[in-house]
C-alpha positions as CSV (number, residue, x, y, z in Angstrom):
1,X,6.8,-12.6,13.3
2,X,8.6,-9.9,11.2
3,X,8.0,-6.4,12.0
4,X,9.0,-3.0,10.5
5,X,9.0,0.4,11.1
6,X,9.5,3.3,9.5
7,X,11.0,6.2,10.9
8,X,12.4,9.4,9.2
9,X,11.3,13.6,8.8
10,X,7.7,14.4,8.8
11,X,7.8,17.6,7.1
12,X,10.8,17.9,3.7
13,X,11.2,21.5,1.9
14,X,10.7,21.5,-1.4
15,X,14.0,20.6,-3.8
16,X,15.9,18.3,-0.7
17,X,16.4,15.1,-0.5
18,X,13.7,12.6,1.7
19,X,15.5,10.0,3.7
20,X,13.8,7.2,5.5
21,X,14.9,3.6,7.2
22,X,13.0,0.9,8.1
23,X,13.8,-1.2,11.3
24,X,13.1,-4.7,11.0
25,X,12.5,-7.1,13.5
26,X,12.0,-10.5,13.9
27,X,14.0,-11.4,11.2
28,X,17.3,-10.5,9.5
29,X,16.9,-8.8,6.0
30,X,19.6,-11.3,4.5
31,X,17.3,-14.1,4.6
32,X,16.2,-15.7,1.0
33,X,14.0,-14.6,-0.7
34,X,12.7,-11.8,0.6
35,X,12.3,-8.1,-1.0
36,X,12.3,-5.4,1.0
37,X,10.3,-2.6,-0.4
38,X,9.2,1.0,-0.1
39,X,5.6,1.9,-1.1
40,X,3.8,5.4,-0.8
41,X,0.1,6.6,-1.1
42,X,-0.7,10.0,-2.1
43,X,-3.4,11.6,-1.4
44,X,-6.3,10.1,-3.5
45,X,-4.2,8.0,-5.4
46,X,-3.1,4.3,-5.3
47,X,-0.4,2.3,-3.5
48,X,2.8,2.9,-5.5
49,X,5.8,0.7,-5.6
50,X,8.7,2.8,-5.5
51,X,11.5,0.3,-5.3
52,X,13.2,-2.3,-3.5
53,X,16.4,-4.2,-2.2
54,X,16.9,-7.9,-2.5
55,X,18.2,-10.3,0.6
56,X,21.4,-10.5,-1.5
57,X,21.9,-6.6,-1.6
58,X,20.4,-6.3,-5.1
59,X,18.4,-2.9,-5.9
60,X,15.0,-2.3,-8.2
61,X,13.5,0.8,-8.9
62,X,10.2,2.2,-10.4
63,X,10.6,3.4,-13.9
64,X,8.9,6.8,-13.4
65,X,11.4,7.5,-9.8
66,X,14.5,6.3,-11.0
67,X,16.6,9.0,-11.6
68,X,15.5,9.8,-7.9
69,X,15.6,7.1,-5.7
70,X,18.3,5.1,-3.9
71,X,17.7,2.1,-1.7
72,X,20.4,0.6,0.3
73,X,20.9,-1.4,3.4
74,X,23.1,-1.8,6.8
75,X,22.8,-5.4,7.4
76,X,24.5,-4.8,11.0
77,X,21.5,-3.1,12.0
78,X,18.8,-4.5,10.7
79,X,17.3,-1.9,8.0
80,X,17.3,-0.3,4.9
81,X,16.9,3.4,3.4
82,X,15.1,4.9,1.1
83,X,16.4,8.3,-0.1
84,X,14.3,10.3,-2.8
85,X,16.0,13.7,-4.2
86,X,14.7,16.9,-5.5
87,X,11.2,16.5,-3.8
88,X,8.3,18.5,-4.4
89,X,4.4,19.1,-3.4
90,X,3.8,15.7,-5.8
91,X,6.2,13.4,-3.1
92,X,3.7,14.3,-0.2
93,X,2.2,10.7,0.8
94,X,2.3,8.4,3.4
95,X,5.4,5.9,3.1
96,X,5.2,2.3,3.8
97,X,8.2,-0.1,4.2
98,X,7.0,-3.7,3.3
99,X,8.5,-7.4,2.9
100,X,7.5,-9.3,-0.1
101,X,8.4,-12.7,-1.3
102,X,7.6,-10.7,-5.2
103,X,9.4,-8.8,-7.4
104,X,5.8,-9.3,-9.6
105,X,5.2,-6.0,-10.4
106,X,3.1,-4.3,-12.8
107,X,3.9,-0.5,-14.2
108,X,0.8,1.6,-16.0
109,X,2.0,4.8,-17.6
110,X,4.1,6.1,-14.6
111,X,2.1,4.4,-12.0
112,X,4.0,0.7,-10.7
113,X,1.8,-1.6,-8.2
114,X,3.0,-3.1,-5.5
115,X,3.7,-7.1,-5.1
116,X,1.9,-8.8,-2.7
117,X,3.4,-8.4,1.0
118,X,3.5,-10.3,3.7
119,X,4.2,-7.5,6.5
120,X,4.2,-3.9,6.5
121,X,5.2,-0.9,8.6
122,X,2.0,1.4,9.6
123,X,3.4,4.0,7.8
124,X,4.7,7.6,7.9
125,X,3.2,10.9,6.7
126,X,5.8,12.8,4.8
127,X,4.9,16.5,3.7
128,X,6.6,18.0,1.0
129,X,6.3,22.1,1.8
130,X,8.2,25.1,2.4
């Protein structure tokens, strides 16, 4: 059974860059056809997709975070990053890591759902504040 954990800074100032990986375990991230995501809640708000990387190495990004947001890999260790830039307040949210066998995803105004996962990290608080 595939497990993943996320693991990264709690706390992020205002304007620099959020980086977090996601371990995964029980099964290597190379394996079709898998998506491996990154989802956050913010307070009072729903589940939003952020983006995700392919088994073959492919990236896909939400709309609205583009211009932010990197995803990459290291296949040698078993994980992959997330790295959001110029954060403020509005990035403060609990951040999931997720596999999916989806790239089904649906986008309302700036707001993209996530697909339907199969296994997901428990999550970590991030706090966007100086």
């Amino acid at each position: 059974q595939v497990q993943l954990q996320e693991s990264g800074p709690g706390l992020v100032e205002p304007s620099q860059t959020l980086s977090l990986t996601c371990t995964v375990s029980g099964g290597s991230i190379t394996i079709p056809f898998y998506y491996w995501t990154w989802i956050r809640q913010a307070p009072g708000k729903r589940l939003e997709w952020m983006g995700a990387i392919s088994f073959s190495g492919r990236t896909y990004y939400s709309p609205a975070l583009k211009s932010r947001t990197s995803i990459s890999r290291n296949t040698s260790k078993n994980q992959f990053t997330l790295q959001l830039s110029s954060v403020t307040p509005g990035d403060t949210a609990i951040y999931y890591c997720a596999r999916s066998r989806s790239q089904s995803i649906t986008c309302s105004g700036n707001l993209c759902s996530p697909p339907p996962y199969d296994s997901r990290g428990q999550g970590t608080q991030v706090t966007v504040s100086s």
